[in-house]
C-alpha positions in Angstrom: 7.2 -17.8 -14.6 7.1 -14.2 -14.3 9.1 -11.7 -15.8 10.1 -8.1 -13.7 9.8 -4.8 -15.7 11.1 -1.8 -13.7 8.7 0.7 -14.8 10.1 4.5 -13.6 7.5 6.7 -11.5 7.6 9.8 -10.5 7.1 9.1 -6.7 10.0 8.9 -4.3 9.8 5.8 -4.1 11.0 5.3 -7.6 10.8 2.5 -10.1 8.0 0.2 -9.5 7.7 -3.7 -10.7 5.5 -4.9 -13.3 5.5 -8.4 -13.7 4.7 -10.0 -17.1 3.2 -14.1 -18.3 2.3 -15.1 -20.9 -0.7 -12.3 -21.7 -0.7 -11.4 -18.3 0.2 -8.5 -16.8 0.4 -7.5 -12.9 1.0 -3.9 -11.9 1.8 -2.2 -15.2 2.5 1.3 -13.6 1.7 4.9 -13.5 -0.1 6.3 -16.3 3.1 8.3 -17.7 4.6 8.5 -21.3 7.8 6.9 -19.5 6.5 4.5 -18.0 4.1 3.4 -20.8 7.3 3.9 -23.7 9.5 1.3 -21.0 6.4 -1.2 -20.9 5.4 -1.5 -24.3 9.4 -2.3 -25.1 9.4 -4.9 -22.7 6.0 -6.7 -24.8 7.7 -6.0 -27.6 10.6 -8.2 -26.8 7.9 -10.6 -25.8 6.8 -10.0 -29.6 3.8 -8.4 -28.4 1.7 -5.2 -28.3 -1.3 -4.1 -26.2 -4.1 -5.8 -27.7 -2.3 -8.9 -27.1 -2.6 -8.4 -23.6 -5.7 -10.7 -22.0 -6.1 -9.5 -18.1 -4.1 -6.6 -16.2 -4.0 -7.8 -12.4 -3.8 -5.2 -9.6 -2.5 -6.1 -6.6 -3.7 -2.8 -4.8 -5.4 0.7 -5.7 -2.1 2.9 -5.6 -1.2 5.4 -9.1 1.9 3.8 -9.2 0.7 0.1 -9.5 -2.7 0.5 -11.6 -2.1 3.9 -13.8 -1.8 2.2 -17.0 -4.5 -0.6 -16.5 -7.5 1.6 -18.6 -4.9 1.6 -21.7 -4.8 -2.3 -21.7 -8.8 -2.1 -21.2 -8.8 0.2 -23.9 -7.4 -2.1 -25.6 -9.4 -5.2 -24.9 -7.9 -6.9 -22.0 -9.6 -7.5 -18.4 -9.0 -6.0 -15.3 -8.9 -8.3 -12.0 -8.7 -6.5 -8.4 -10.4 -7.0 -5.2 -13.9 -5.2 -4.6 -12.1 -2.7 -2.3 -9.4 -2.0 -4.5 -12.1 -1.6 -7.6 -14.0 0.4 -6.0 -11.3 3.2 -5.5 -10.2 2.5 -9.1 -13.3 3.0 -10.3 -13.3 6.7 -9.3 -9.7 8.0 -8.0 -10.5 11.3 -7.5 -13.8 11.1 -5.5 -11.5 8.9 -2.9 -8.9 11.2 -3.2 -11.8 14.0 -2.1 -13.0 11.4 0.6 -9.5 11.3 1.9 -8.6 15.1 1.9 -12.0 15.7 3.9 -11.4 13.0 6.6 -7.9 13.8 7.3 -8.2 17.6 7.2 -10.4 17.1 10.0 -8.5 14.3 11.6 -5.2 15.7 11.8 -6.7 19.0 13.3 -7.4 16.5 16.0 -4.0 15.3 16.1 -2.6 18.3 16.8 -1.7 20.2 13.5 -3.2 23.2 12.4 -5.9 23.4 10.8 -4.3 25.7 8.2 -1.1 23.7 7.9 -3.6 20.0 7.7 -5.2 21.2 4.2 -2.3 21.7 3.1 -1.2 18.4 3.8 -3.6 16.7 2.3 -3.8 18.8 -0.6 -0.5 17.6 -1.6 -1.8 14.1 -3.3 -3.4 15.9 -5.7 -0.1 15.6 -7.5 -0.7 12.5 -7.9 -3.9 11.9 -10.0 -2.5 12.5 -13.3 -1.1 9.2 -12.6 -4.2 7.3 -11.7 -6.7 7.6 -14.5 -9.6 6.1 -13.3 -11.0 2.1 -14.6 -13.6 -0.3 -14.5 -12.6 -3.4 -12.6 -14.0 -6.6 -15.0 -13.5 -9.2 -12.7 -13.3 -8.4 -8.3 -11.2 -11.0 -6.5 -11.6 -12.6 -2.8 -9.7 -14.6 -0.7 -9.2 -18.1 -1.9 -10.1 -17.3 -5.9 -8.4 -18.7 -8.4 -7.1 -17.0 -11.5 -5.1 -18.5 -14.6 -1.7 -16.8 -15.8 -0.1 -18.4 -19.0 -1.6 -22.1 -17.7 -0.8 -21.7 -14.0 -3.0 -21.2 -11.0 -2.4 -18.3 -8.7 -4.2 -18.0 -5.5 -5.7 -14.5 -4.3 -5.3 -13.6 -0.8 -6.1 -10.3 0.9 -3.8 -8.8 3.2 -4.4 -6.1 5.3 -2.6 -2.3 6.6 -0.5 -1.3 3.4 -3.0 -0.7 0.9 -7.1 -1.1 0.9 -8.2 -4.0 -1.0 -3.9 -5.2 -1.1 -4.2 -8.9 -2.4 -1.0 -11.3 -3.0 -0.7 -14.0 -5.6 0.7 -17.7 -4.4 1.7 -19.9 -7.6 4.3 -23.3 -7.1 7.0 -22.8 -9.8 9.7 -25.3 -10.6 9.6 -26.6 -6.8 9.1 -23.6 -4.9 6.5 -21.6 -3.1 6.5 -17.9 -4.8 4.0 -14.7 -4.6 3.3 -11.5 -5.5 3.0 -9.6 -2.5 2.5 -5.7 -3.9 3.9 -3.6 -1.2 3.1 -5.9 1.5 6.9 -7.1 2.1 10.1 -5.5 0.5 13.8 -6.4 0.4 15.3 -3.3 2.0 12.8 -0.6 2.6 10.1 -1.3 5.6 6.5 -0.3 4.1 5.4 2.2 5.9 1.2 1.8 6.1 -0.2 4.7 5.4 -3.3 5.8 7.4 -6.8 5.3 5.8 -10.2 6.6 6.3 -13.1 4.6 7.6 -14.6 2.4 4.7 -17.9 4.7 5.3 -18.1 8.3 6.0 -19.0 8.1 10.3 -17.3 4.6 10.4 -14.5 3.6 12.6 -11.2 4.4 11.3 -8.9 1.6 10.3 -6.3 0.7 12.5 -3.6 0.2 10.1 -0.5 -0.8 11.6 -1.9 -3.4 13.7 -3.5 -5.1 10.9 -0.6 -4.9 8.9 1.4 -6.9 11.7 -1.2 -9.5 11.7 -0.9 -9.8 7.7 2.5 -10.2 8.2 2.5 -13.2 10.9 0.2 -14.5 8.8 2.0 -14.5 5.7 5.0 -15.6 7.5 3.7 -19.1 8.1 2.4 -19.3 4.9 5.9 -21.1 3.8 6.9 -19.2 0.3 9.9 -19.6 -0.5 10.3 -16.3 -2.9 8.5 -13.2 -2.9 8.2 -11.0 -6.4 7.9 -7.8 -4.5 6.6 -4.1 -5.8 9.6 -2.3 -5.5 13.4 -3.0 -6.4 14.9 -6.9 -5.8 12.8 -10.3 -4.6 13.1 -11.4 -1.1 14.5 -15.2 -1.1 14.1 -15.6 2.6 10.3 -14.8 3.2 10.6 -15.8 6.9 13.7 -13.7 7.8 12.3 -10.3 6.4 9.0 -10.9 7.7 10.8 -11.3 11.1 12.9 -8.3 10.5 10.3 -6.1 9.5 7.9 -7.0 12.9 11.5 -6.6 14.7 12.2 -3.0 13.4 8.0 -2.7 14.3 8.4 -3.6 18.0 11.3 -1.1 18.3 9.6 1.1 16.7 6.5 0.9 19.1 9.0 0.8 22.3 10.5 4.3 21.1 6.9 5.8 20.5 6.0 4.1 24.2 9.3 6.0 25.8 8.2 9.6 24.2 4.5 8.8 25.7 6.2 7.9 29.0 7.5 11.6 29.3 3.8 12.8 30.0 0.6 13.7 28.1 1.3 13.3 24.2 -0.4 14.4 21.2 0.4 12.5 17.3 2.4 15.7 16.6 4.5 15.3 19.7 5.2 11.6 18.6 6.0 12.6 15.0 8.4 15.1 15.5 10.1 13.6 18.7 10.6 10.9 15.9 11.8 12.8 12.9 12.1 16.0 14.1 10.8 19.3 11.8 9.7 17.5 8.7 8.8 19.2 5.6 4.8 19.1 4.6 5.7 16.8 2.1 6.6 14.0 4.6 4.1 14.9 7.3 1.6 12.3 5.9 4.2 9.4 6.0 5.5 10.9 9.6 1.7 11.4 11.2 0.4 7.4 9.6 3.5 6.2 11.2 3.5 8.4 14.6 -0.5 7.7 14.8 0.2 3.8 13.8 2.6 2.9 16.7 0.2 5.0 19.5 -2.2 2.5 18.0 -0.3 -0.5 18.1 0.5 0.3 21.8 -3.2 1.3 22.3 -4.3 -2.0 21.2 -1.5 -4.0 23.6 -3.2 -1.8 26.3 -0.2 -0.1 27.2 -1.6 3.5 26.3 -5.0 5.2 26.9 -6.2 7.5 24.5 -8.5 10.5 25.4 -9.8 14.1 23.9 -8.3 17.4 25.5 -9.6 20.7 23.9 -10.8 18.6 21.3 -7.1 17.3 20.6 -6.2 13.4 20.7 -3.7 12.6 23.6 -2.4 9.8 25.2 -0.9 8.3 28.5 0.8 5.4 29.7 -1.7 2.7 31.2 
């Protein structure tokens, strides 16, 4: 049903899928010369251009999935995203702003200095060239329907990789397929990246744990292919579900061994697990440090308290 486009970026974690049907296109990309010059000869293959194009779907609010959706609006086609995922499209660089002001604050608290946490989340900033803002024509929930080229897809929300993630489910030729975005990939675990609370002086999301209870969700969901956001489909749903919460659990015992040495901070997780990272990866090291103490917070085997206004945990 759908066709994969391998649309280059300029992230690390390089070329990202768009998928194309009929007049419908999911994910088209950064906004990038490249990536727009690569797109527009895959439609014209298709024997179309732009305006031909009805609806741009998003599957979540990340540059390298929605950049090019305002050309296609520009062009006359719709734009369909959950409410969450809208609303961050709408306006990238005031939740970029949001974001640099939370986690400034929050990482201070984690153990980083303050001097070396700006510049953390300064770093992203790099990345809104690639994310021109758009106007969402259509928000999706759970359970919606939308029509691609005469077929029904249904729009679920999943929860920990991305704010307002949604994945597609569609029955073609016999089999159970989706579009699950970043939620599951074939050879790379996502890694969920920490997020603000949804309101400034709300409670922070707890990432990881809600992306594990996506995935046992999905898991019994019974697809039988997943078109994924990055490189090849997975053709055993089950199995890399499985792997991925495997490669989790581990992942949360090693995190509950460094703890069990004595009164940890987030820093002391992340660089007992990577080691001296560079301030490029210190995002991706503190959401995954900070997701695990969480994941073990929540199973009640660590307690969390405040020490000199520092985060720091113990064994239960």
């Amino acid at each position: 049903m759908f066709t994969r486009v391998s649309i280059p970026t300029p992230f690390q974690i390089g070329a990202v899928n768009a998928y194309v049907a009929g007049r419908t296109i999911v994910d088209p990309g950064p906004d990038s010369e490249e990536a727009w010059s690569r797109l527009l000869e895959a439609l014209e293959a298709r024997e179309l251009a732009p305006s031909d194009i009805s609806q741009v779907v998003v599957t979540h609010p990340h540059p390298d999935h929605f950049g090019l959706a305002h050309r296609f609006r520009d062009a006359g086609a719709r734009v369909l995203a959950s409410s969450e995922g809208a609303a961050i499209m709408r306006d990238f660089g005031a939740r970029l702003r949001y974001e640099q002001s939370y986690f400034t604050d929050f990482f201070e608290r984690c153990g980083i200095s303050r001097e070396t946490a700006k510049a953390v989340t300064q770093l992203p900033e790099a990345f809104l060239p690639y994310a021109r803002s758009v106007e969402t024509d259509r928000e999706l929930d759970d359970g919606d329907i939308i029509t691609v080229d005469d077929e029904s897809l249904t729009v679920d929300g999943v929860a920990g990789h991305a704010v307002g993630e949604c994945i597609f489910s569609y029955d073609h030729e016999g089999r159970r397929e989706a579009i699950v975005g970043d939620t599951v990939l074939g050879d790379i675990t996502p890694n969920p990246f920490l997020q603000p609370p949804p309101e400034e002086g709300g409670e922070r999301p707890r990432v990881l744990p809600a992306f594990n209870d996506s995935l046992r969700w999905l898991r019994e969901q019974g697809h039988d292919r997943f078109l994924t956001g990055h490189r090849e489909p997975v053709e055993s749903p089950s199995e890399r579900i499985d792997a991925t919460l495997a490669a989790h659990d581990q992942r949360s015992d090693e995190v509950a061994d460094i703890v069990s040495e004595g009164t940890t901070t987030p820093v002391d997780v992340m660089t007992a697990l990577f080691g001296d990272l560079p301030a490029t990866e210190y995002f991706a090291g503190m959401s995954e440090a900070v997701g695990h103490l969480d994941v073990l917070e929540a199973r009640g085997r660590v307690e969390k308290r405040e020490s000199g206004g520092v985060f720091v945990y113990e064994l239960q």
